[in-house]
N, C-alpha and C positions, 0 to 999 in steps of 0.2 A: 288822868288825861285832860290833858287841855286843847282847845283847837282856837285858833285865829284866821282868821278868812278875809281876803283882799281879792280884789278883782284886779287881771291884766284884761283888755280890752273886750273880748266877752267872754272868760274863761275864767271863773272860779279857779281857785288854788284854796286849798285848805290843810296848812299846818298844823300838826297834831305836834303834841308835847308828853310825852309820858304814857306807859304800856295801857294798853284797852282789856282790863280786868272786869270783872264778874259787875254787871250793872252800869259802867261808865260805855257800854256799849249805844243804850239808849239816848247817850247825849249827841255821839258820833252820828246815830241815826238821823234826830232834830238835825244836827250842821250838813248831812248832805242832802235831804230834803227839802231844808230850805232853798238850797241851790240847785238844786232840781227843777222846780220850779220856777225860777226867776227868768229864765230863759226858754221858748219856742224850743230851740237847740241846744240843748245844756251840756257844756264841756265841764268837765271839772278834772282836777288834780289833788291827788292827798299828798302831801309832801310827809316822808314819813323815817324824816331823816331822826328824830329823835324819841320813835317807839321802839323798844329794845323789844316786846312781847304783845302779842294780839291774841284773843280768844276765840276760838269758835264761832263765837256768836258773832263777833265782828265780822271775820270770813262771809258770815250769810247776810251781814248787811251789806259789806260791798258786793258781793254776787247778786245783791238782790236790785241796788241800786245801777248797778252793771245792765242787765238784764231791762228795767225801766229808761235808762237812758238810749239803750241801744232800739228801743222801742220809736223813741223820736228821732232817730242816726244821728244822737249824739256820740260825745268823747268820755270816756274814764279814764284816768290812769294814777296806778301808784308809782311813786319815784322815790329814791334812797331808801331803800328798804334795807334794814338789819338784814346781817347773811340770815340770824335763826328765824324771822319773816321769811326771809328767802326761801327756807327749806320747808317752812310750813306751806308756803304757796306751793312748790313744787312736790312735795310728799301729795297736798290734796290735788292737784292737778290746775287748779285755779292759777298757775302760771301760765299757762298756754292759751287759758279765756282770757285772762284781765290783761291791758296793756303794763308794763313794767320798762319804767327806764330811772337810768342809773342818777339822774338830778332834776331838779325843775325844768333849768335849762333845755336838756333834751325834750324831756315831757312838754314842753310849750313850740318847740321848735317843728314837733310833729303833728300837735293838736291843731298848731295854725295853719299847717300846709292844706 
């Protein structure tokens, strides 16, 4: 996995590249904590148009970074999620916690409102 991170005006975006397997969870960790922190009110987005598979452990980072953002009423959201992401969020029920939309686009269009 790889990730790249750019900022639109104060909303993290962080692109992921390649499935989040056994140990590349902890890099995932480091890239949303950084962003976490850089803002009072930290918005962020995982763009995750091109993880075909996510692990467990990843699930408990987002849920955990979910859970500290929402602490400051900040934003989270995943967007272009693989359908087999999709089922995994929805089999654990972290579909109906985490925000989910279908591109960046959407995701930035509702973050900003």
């Amino acid at each position: 996995m790889k990730a790249k991170t750019r900022k639109k005006d104060d909303i993290w975006i962080i692109e992921l590249d390649g499935a989040i397997k056994s140990g590349m969870e902890f890099d995932l960790a480091d890239e949303l904590e950084t962003c976490l922190h850089q803002n009072e009110v930290p918005k962020i987005i995982v763009n995750m148009k091109n993880v075909p598979f996510i692990n467990s452990a990843a699930l408990g980072i987002f849920l955990n970074i979910f859970k500290e953002i929402e602490k400051k009423n900040g934003r989270f959201a995943l967007c272009s999620v693989s359908s087999d992401v999709d089922n995994l969020l929805e089999i654990t029920k972290l579909g109906s916690i985490l925000e989910v939309y279908k591109n960046v686009d959407d995701a930035l269009d509702s973050i900003q409102d």
